[in-house]
PATIVEX-82969 format. One line per 2 residues: number of its first residue (from 1); their letters; for each residue x, y, z of C-alpha. Coordinates in steps of 0.25 Angstrom, whole numbers. Example, Ala and Ser with C-alpha at 12.3 -4.5 7.8 and 13.67 -1.06 7.14 Angstrom:
2
1	AS	49 -18 31 | 55 -4 29
***
This chain:
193
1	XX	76 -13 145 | 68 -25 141
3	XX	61 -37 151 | 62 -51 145
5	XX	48 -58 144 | 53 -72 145
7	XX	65 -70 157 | 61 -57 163
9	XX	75 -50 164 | 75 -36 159
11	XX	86 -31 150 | 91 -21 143
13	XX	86 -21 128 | 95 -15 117
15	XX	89 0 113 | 84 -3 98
17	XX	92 5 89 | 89 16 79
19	XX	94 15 66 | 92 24 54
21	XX	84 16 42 | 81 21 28
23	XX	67 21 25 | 61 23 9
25	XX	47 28 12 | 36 24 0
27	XX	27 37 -2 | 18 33 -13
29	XX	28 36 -25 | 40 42 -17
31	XX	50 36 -9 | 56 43 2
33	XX	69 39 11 | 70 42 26
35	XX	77 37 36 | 72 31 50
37	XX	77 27 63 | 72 13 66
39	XX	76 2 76 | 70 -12 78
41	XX	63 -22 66 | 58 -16 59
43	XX	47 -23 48 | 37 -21 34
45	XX	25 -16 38 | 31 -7 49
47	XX	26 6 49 | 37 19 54
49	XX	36 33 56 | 47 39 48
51	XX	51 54 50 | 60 61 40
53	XX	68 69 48 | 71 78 37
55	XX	57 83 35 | 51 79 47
57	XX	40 70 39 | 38 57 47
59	XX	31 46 39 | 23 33 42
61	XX	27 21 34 | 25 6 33
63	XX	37 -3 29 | 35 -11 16
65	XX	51 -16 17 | 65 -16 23
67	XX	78 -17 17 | 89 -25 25
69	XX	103 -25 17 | 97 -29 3
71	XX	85 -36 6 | 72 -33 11
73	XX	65 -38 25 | 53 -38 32
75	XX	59 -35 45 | 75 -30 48
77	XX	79 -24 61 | 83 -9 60
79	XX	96 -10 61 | 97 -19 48
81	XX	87 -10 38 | 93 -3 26
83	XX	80 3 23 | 66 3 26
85	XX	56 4 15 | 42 8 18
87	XX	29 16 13 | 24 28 20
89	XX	10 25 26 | 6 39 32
91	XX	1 44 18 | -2 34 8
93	XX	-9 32 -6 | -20 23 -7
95	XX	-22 18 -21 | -38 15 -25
97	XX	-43 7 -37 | -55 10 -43
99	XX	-63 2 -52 | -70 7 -63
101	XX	-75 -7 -69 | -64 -8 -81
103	XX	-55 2 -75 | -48 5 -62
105	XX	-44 20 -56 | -32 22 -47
107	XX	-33 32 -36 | -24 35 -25
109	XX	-28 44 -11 | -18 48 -2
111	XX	-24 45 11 | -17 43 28
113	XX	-11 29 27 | -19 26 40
115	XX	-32 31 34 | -42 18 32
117	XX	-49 12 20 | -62 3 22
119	XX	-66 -7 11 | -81 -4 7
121	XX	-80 12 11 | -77 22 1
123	XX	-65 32 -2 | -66 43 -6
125	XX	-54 48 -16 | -53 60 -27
127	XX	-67 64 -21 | -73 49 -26
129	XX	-80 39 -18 | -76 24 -20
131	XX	-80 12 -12 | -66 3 -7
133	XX	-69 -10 -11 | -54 -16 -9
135	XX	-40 -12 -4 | -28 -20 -7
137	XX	-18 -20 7 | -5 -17 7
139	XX	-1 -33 10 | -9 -38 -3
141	XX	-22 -39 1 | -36 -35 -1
143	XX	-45 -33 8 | -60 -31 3
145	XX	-69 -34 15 | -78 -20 16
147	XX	-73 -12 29 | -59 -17 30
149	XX	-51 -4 33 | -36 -4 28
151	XX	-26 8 29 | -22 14 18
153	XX	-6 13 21 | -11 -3 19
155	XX	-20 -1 7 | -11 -5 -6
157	XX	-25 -2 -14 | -41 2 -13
159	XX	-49 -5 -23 | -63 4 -24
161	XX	-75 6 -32 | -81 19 -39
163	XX	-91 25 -32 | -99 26 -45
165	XX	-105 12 -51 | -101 10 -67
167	XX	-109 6 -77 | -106 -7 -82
169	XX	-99 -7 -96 | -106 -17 -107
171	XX	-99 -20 -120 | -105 -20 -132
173	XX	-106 -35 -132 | -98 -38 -146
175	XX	-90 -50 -148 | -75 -49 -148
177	XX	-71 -59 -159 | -55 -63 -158
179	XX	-50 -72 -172 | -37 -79 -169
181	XX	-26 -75 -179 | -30 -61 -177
183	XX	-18 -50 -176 | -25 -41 -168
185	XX	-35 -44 -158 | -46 -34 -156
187	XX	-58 -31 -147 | -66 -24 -157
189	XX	-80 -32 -163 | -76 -42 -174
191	XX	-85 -46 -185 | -87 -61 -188
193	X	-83 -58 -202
***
């Protein structure tokens, strides 16, 4: 039964029906097919608990895009959704970039997609201690401001900063000399010859 807000009569809604929809679930460097009962609109950015009957597992995911016949769309009622692509967001990989002044490490930690990174605080992964100077969000952006807390199922990356201070590097203060009309171009010290 449903009340209309602008007349006031009350009528009798139609039961939103259940439909079986594929969904092709994103687990870092896997892929995995289930299959879910949905009814309604359903939209990107939605987030679904999906069991798998078949084992029993239920996972939390976030929609990144639907397929309606051969195209894709933010939004589709259920009925009219071939399938559902989306990322699972119960367990996710956070990827940190380290700077080490000419070079930079990669490291990933497998942490709750719910669990909270600050800008300005430190994480702690492989048993080191870096301080978060940035995080690159899922929709683009940055955000640097110290003690801004994002989720990491919206983190794409976490920019940080050793925990030790490197010495700076001096080079040995020689001229490179480039001639035009060379074949091969070299960095090595050239005599003036």
């Amino acid at each position: 039964m449903e009340k209309c807000e602008n007349c006031g009569p009350v009528h009798d809604a139609p039961k939103p029906r259940n439909v079986q929809v594929r969904v092709i679930i994103s687990k870092g460097e896997e892929s995995v097919h289930r299959k879910a009962l949905l009814s309604g609109v359903i939209r990107t950015g939605d987030e679904l608990l999906i069991d798998d009957e078949a084992t029993g597992e239920a996972s939390l995911v976030r929609i990144t895009s639907i397929e309606v016949g051969d195209k894709r769309k933010d939004s589709a009622p259920a009925e009219a959704i071939k399938t559902i692509w989306a990322r699972a967001i119960d367990e996710v990989i956070v990827k940190i970039a380290v700077s080490h002044r000419e070079t930079t490490e990669s490291i990933e930690m497998r942490v709750p997609g719910e669990k909270e990174f600050v800008i300005g605080e430190k994480v702690k992964p492989d048993n080191r201690e870096l301080e978060i100077k940035k995080i690159k969000i899922r929709d683009g952006g940055f955000k640097s401001r110290k003690g801004i807390a994002i989720a990491a199922k919206d983190i794409r990356r976490i920019y940080a900063d050793p925990g030790i201070v490197e010495p700076k590097r001096f080079s040995k203060g020689e001229r490179v000399v480039i001639r035009k009309r060379e074949s091969v171009w070299s960095l090595r010290h050239k005599g003036t010859g």
